[in-house]
N, C-alpha and C positions, 0 to 999 in steps of 0.2 A: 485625691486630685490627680496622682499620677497614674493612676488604673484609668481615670478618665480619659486621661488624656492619648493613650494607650487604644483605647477602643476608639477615641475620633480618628487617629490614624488609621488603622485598621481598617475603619469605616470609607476612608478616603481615601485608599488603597483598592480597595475593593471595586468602590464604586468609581476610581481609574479604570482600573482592569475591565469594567461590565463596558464602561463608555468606548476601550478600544476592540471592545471585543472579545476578549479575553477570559477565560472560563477559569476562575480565581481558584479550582484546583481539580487541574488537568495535568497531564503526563505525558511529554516527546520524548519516543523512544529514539534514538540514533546512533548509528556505529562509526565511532572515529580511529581513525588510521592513523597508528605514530609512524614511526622509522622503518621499522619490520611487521608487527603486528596490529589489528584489528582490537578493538573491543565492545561491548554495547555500555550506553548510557543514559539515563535518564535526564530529567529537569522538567522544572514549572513550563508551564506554556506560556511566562513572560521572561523564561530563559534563565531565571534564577533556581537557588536550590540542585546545582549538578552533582549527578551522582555515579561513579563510576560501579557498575555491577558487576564485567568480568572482567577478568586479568589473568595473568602465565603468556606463556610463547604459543596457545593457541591464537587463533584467528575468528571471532565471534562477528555477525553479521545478521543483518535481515531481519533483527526483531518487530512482533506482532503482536500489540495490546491484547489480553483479553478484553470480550463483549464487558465483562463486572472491572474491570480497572486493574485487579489484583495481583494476576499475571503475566508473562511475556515469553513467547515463544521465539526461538531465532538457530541459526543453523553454527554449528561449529567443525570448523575443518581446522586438522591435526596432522603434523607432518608424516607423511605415506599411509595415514587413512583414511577413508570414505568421510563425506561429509557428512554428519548426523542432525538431527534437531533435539537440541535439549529445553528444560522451561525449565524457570526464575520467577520469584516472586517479586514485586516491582521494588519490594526493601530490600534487593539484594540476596534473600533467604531461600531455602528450599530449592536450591539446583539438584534437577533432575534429566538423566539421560532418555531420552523418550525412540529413538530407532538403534537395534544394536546388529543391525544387517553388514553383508557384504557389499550391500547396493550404497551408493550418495542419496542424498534427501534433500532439496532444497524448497524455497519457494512456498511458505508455511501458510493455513489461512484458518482463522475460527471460524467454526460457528454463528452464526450471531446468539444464538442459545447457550453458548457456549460447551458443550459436547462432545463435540468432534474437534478435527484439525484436518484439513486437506492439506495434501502433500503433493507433489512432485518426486516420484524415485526413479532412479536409472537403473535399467537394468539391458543383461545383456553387451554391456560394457557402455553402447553408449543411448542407447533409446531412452524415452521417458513413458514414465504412468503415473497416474493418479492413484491414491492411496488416501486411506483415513487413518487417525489412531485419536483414542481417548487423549485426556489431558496428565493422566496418572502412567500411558505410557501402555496401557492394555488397549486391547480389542484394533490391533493393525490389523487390516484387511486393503486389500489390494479391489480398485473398481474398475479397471482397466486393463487388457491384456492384448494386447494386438503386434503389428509391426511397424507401425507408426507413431510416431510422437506426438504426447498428451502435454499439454501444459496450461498452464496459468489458470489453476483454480479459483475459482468466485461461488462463495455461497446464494443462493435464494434468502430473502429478509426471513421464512419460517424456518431454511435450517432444513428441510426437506430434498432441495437438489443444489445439482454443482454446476454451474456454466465452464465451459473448456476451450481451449483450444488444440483443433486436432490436424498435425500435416499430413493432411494426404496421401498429395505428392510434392515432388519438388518446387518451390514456387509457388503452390497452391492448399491454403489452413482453411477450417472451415470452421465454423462454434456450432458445439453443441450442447448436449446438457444430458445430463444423467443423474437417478435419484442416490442419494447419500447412502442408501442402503443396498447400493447395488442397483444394476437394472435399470431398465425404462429408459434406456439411449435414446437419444432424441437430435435429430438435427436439425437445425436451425438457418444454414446458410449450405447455396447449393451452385457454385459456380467457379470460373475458372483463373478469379484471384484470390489474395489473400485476406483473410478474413481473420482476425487475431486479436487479444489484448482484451477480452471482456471484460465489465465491470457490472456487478449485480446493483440495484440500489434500492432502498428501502422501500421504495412501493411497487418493487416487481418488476421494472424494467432493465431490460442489459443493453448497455453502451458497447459496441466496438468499434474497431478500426478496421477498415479495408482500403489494401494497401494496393495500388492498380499503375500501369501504365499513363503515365499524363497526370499524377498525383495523389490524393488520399482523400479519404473518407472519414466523421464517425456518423455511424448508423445505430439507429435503435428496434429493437423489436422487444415481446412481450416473452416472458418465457414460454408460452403456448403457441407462440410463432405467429399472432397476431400484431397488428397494430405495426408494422414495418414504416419506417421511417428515415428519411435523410437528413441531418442536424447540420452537417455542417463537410464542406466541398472547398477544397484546395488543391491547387497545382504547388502545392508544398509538402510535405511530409506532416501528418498530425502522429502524436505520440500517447500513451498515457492517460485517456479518459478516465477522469473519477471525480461517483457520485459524492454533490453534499449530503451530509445525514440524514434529512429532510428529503431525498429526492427531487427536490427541484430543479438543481444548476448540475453543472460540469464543469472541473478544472481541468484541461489538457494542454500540452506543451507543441508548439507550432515551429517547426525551422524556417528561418526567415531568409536562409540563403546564405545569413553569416552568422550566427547563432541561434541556440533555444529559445524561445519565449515561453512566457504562461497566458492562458486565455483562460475566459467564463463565460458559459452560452446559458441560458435557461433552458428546460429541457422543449419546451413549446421551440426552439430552434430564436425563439428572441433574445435581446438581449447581451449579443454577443461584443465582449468587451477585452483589451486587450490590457492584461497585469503589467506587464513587466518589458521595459525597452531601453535595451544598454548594449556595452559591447564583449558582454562576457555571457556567458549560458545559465539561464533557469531553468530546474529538472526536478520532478520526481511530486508534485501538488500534492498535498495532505491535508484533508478536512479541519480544522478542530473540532470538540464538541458544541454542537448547537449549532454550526456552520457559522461562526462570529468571525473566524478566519481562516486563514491557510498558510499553513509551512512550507518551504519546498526548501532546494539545496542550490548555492551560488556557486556556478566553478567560475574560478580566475586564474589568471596563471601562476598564484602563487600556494591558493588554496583552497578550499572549501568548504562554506561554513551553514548552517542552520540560519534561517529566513523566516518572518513571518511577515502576512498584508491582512488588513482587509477585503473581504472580496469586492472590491471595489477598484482593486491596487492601490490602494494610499496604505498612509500611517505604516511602511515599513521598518519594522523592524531586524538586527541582527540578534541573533541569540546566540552564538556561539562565536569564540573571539581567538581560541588558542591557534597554534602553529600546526595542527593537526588537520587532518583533511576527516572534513563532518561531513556525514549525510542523514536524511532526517529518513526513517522510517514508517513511525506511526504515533498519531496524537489520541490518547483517550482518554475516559477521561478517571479521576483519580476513583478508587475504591470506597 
């Protein structure tokens, strides 16, 4: 009788969690900030089950679910060393140093095959490039070599190429794309603003932002440079385009003149819905699995904690409650 009554709970736990949306075993990576130091953490996607993975007087940030759930890649900076990217196993287990350069490393991104890792390295003291290394910490090879600065890698949904952003010149980034294995640069945007922040999304198209005199943009085009598109035009600042899993929407963060918001457009340019309106800043949107929701980070002025909505903006939740200043990473889903 009491095993029964065990699984009707369970049962009615679950089927809470399906009705808010909720993927009854998913995983928020996020790195919280005590007094001095950083570290990464996990939990449920209904905010329960916290789990702290690193610890010491390093400073641990930026983690990145793998594509299978198991692992987490994230950057560690150490006082008067380069910053590195090491992986973790999502139980905590299996830390491993994965760049042991003179260079910094930040800004980490899978595969979706899981395979690779794009990177971001400096070098030169302070320029950046794109970079790959396996998941075991072998086969770095550098894709980039220039005098200008490469950033914010985005993989292709096959895992085949990398979307970028590259500065030119001053004032002036453009996106491009280049294949994971080297090669096949490709440009994508050819003009005399900024053009930056791409986002790849599961059926091939890249989101960005371009940033102009008289306000902002995101635009979409096809990774073969077809299909060019305007989604959405403001005399405000838009920030952070990212795809739901499914490729259909967009969550990006809009300055309203007095703080961040969150919004949701379809990718068709319909649709467009406004999350979040308060008097403190929403930052950083994060899909869950299935796209049933989305986390993002609340600053206030005393702190900053893990958030979750439906994409709808209702039914918010807080997930994270301590004195600590939380930011949410990346939600995937469990192994």
């Amino acid at each position: 009788m009491e095993r029964s009554h065990r699984l009707i709970a369970a049962a009615a736990l679950a089927a809470g969690l399906a009705a808010a949306g909720i993927a009854a075993a998913s995983n928020v990576a996020y790195t919280s900030l005590g007094s001095s130091t950083s570290h990464v953490w996990v939990m449920e996607g209904d905010g329960s089950d916290k789990d702290q993975l690193t610890t010491g007087s390093v400073n641990d940030f930026r983690p990145v679910i793998s594509p299978a759930g198991n692992r987490l890649v994230f950057v560690r900076r150490r006082v008067g060393r380069h910053d590195d990217l090491w992986r973790l196993d999502v139980d905590g287990t299996g830390l491993r140093r994965l760049t042991t350069t003179d260079a910094a490393e930040a800004n980490p991104a899978w595969a979706p095959d899981g395979e690779l890792i794009a990177f971001e390295v400096q070098v030169a003291g302070r320029r950046s490039e794109l970079a790959v290394v396996e998941p075991d910490g072998t086969g770095r090879r550098r894709l980039t070599n220039n005098t200008v600065d490469d950033a914010d890698p985005t993989w292709s949904p096959n895992s085949s190429r990398i979307a970028f952003t590259r500065q030119v010149t001053r004032g002036n980034a453009e996106i491009y794309t280049i294949a994971a294995a080297g090669g096949g640069l490709r440009r994508l945007t050819n003009n005399r603003v900024s053009d930056h922040s791409p986002d790849f999304s599961s059926t091939g198209w890249i989101a960005w932002v371009r940033s102009q005199s008289g306000g902002s943009q995101i635009r979409l085009v096809r990774a073969d440079g077809s299909g060019r598109r305007l989604l959405v035009s403001t005399a405000r600042g838009v920030t952070a385009p990212t795809w739901s899993p499914d490729g259909t929407r967009l969550a990006f963060e809009l300055w309203d003149g007095e703080d961040t918001e969150l919004y949701v457009v379809r990718r068709d340019g319909t649709g467009l819905r406004r999350l979040t309106n308060n008097d403190v800043g929403d930052f950083g949107p994060i899909w869950g699995p299935g796209s049933g929701r989305i986390a993002f980070t609340r600053f206030t002025t005393t702190n900053n904690d893990v958030w979750s909505m439906l994409p709808n903006g209702t039914d918010k939740r807080r997930l994270t409650t301590a004195t600590t200043h939380d930011a949410v990473a990346d939600w995937g889903a469990d192994p």
